[in-house]
N, C-alpha and C positions, 0 to 999 in steps of 0.2 A: 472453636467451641470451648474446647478447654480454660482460652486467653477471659474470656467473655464468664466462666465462672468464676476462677481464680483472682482477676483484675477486673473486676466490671466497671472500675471507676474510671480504668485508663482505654480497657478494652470497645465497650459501650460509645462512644464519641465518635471512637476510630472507624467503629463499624458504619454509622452513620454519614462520617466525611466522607468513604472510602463507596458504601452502597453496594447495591448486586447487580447485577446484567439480567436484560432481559424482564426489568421490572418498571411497570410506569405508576407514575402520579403526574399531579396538573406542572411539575418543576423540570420531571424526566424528559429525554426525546421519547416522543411518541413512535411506535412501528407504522413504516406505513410499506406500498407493495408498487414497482414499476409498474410502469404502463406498457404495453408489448407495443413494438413499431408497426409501420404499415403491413399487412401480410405480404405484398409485393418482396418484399426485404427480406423476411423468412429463409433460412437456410430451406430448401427442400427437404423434408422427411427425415430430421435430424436422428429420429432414433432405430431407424434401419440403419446408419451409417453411424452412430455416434455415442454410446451409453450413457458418457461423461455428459452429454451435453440435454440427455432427456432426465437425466438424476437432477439437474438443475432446473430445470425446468417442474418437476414436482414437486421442488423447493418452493417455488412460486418466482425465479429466476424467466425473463424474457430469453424465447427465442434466440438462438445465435442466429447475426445473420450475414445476406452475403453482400458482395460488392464492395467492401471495403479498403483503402488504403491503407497500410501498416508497416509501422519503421523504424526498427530498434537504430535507437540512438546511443553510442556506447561511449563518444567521446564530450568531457569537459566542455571545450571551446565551441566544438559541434550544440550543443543543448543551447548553449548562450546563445548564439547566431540566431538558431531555429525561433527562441522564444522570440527577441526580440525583433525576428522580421515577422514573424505571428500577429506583434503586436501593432506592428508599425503597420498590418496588414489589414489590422480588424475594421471595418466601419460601423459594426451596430453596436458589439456589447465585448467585454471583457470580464469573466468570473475566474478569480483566484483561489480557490483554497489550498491552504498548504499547510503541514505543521509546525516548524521552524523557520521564521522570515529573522533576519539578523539586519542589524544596521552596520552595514558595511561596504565598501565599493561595488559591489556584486546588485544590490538591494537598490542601496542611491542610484544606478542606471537605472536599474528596472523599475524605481519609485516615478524616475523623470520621464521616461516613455509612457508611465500610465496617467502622470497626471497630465503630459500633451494631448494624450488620447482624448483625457475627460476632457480637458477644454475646447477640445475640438465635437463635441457633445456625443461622444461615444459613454455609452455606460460603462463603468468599470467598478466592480465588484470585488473586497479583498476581503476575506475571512481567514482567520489566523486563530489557530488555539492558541488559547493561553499556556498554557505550561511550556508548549516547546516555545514558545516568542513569547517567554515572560519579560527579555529587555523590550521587548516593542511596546505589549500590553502596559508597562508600567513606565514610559517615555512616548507617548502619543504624540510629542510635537511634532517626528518625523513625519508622521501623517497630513501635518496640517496645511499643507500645499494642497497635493493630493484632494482633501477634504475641500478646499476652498473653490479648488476648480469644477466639483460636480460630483466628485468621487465619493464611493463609500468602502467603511473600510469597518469590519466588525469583527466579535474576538468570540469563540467558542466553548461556552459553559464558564465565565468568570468564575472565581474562585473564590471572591470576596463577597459579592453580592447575597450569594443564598449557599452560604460554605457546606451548612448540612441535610439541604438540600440536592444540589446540583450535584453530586459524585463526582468529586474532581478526579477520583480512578480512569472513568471512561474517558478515552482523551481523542480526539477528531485526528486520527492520522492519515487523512486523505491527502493525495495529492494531485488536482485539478486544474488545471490551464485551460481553459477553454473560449472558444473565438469565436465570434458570431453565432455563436452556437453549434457550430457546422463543424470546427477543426477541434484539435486536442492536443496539449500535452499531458501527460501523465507519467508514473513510476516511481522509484525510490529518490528522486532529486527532490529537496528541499529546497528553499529559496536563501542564497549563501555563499561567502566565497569558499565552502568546504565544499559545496558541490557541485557549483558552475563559475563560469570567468569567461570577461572578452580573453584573456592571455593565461595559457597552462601556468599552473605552480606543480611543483613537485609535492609540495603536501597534500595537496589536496585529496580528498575521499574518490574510489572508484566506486561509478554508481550508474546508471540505466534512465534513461527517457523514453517512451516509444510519443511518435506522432500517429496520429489516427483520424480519419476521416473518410464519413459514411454513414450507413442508417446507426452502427450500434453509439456513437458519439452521444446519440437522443437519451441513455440511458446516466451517461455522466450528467448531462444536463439535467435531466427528475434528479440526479443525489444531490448535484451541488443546490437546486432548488430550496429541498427539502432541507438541507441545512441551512440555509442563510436564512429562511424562515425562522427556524427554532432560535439560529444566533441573535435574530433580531426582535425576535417574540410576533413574528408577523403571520398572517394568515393569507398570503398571497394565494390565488390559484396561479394553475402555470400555464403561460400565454406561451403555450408553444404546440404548434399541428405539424403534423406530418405528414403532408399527403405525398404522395411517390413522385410527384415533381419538384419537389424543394428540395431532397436528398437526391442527389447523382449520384449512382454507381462508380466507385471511383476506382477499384482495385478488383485482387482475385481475394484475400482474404476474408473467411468466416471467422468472425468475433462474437464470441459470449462476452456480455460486461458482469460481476458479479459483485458484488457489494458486501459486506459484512459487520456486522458491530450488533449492540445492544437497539437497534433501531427496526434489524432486519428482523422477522417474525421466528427464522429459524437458522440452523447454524448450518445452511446449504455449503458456504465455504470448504469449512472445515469436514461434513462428509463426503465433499467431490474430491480434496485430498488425500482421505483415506480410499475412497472407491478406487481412484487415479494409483495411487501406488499398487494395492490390492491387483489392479487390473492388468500392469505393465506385465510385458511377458519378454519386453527386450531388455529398456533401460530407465530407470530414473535416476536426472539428474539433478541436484540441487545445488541451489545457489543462493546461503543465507546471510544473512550478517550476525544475527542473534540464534543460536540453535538450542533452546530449550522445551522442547517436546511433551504432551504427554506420553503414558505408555501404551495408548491407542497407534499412534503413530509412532513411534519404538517398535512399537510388535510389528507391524506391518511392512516397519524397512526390513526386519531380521527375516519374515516369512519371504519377502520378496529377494533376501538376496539364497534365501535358499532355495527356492524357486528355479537359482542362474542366473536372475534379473542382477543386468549391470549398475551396479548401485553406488551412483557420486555424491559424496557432499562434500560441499565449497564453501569452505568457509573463512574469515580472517585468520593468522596464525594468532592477533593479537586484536581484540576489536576495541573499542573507546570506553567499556566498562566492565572492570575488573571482577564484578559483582555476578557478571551475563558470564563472562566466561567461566569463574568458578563451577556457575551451576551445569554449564552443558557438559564440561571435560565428564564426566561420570557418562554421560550418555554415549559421547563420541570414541569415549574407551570401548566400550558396550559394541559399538558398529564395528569399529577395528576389529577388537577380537572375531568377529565372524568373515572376514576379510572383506567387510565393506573400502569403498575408496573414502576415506577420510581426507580429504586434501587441504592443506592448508597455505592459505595465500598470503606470501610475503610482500608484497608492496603495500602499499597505504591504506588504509581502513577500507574495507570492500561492503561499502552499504548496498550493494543490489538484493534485488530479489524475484528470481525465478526457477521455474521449474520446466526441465525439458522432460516429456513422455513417450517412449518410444517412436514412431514415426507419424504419429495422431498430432502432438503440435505440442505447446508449453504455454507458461501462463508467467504474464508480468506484473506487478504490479508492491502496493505496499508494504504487503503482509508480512512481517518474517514468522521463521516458523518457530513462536514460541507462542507460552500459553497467554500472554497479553495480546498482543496482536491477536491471533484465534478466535478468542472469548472475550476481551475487555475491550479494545480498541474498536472506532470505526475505520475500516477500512476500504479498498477497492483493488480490483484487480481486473485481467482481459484473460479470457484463455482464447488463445489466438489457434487456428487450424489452417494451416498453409504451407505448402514446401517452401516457398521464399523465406516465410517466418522462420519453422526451422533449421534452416541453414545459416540463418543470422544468428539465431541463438545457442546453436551448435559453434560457428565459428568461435564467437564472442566466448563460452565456455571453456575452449581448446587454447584459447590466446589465455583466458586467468589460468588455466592451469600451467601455461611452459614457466609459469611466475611461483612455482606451489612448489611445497613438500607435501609427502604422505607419508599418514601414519601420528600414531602417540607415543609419545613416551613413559614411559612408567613413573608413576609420582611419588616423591615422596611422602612418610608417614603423616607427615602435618599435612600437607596439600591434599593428602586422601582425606581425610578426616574434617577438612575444611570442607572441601568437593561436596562430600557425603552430608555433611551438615545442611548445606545450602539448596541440596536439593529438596529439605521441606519448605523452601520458599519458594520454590520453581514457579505455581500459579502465579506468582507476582511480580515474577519477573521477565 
């Protein structure tokens, strides 16, 4: 407000490029609301057994439900494999969204498997935002195979087209794999050799897939819908039913899907996080890559760890932007001093992101916990309820930390004062 009195010449423009959430015109994503799955599929009586999962559900969030398959994927090589015998598996339809596709050895496989698929007349669907795959969006000829064989391949909120229009702030950070409509990949993997490979690198980023298959799978498929609509300016309806014989029961797992961004009608996300710490009475454990907070969720770790609640955050000791980490160290200091586990993980950039809660279950997916993701970003997540689940993500958590240090160190005068600075930027970062 201030910028906008002071500079309105420079302020005025920016506000417009940049836009607010949660706000439509004929240019914006429109909010729209899932469809609940077959009642068959319905977890039984979720909110005698489940708070978190009937909070979401007043959101306007579907049903969790049951019979599901579910299966943290934690290694590189592992994710590679999965996708591409996924793909090599599909026969009707292949939907992509992702936020960063790179041209690079990782990509050109995964290019050459979808555009066999397409010409063997499988649908195959790729949606890419623009900002994180600006070399893609602005070098299309890699596409042009792909494109010739039957495939379509389309970019999220261009930034040139309707610059003060479109909000290039809001940015599509989902990440969707989806097969026949049936299967799933999903999580913090991007499409890239920083986050998958037929062969380990030692650089490479540590980061989370889960596979999923079952009735809640129906609900990625309405987001990625609704998106490839808007990317494409299309008015499709969605030619997909559910009746209880086309979905098998395939697993023990109960899956909530939960969706979030400037599309969703309300910010269910972000108060099932605060309810979900609020609630814990064993432990919360986190696992970010970006940890910039409001003080909604600040208050809420501090109340929680003096509650007794076991209180972990996991985070890089050094992440890929110098900017992110300025802003959180004031936070992470903040945890420390009350003898939160501040852990910081030394091996190669830790893009995951999840969250374990006591012995109720955890939640994977893209979100980190900061105020873009939260509030600006589209994103997706599963809060998954099953001992199998968490004990893979217990395991998986105990393995990053024999790799961690704990605790901060005291900064110095300029690094306070930078720190302290940066956190009037926090919303935007």
């Amino acid at each position: 407000m201030l910028a906008i009195i002071f500079m309105p010449f420079l302020t005025v423009p920016v506000y417009f490029l940049i836009g607010i959430r949660k706000r439509e015109n004929k240019y914006t994503k429109s909010t729209f609301k899932l469809h609940e799955t077959h009642p068959d599929h319905h977890y039984n009586s979720p909110r005698s057994h489940n708070p978190l999962s009937s909070l979401l559900e007043k959101n306007g969030i579907p049903s969790a439900t049951k019979g599901n398959h579910y299966e943290l994927i934690t290694s590189d090589t592992q994710a590679y494999e999965r996708m591409m015998e996924e793909i090599e598996k599909a026969t009707e339809s292949i939907a992509f969204a992702t936020y960063v596709f790179s041209n690079d050895v990782t990509t050109k496989k995964i290019l050459h498997a979808l555009t066999k698929k397409a010409a063997q007349g499988v649908r195959v669907q790729l949606l890419l935002d623009v900002v994180g795959s600006m070399g893609s969006y602005i070098w299309q000829k890699n596409f042009q195979a792909l494109r010739d064989a039957g495939g379509e391949v389309a970019f999220f909120i261009p930034i040139l087209s309707r610059p003060f229009q479109s909000y290039i702030n809001l940015r599509n950070h989902r990440k969707i794999y989806l097969f026949d409509g049936q299967r799933l990949l999903s999580g913090g993997m991007n499409l890239s050799d920083e986050y998958l490979g037929e062969k380990s690198e030692r650089k490479r980023w540590d980061d989370v897939l889960y596979y999923l298959e079952g009735p809640a799978v129906f609900s990625f498929y309405q987001v990625f819908h609704n998106d490839w609509n808007y990317a494409k300016g299309l008015d499709d309806k969605l030619e997909f039913s559910l009746p209880t014989e086309t979905v098998v029961a395939t697993g023990e797992s109960i899956v909530q899907v939960v969706p979030s961004g400037p599309d969703i009608p309300t910010d269910a996300l972000y108060e099932a996080l605060l309810a979900t710490i609020y609630g814990c009475k064993k432990r919360i454990w986190i696992v970010t890559p970006y940890f910039v907070p409001d003080e909604n969720i600040v208050q809420a770790l501090i109340i929680a760890k003096h509650k007794g609640v076991d209180v972990k955050l996991i985070t890089p000791k050094h992440s890929d932007h110098l900017i992110a980490d300025l802003g959180r160290s004031p936070y992470m200091r903040e945890l420390d001093a009350i003898g939160v586990d501040v852990v910081l993980y030394e091996g190669e950039m830790l893009h995951a992101k999840a969250i374990l809660f006591d012995d109720l279950g955890g939640m994977v997916g893209s979100v980190n916990i900061d105020n873009r993701s939260l509030f600006l970003n589209y994103e997706i997540v599963t809060f998954a309820y099953s001992e199998q689940f968490i004990e893979s993500i217990e395991l998986w958590m105990k393995e990053l930390m024999k790799n961690s240090t704990k605790g901060m160190k005291e900064p110095g005068k300029i690094r306070e004062a930078v720190e302290n600075m940066m956190k009037v930027f926090a919303p935007l970062l």
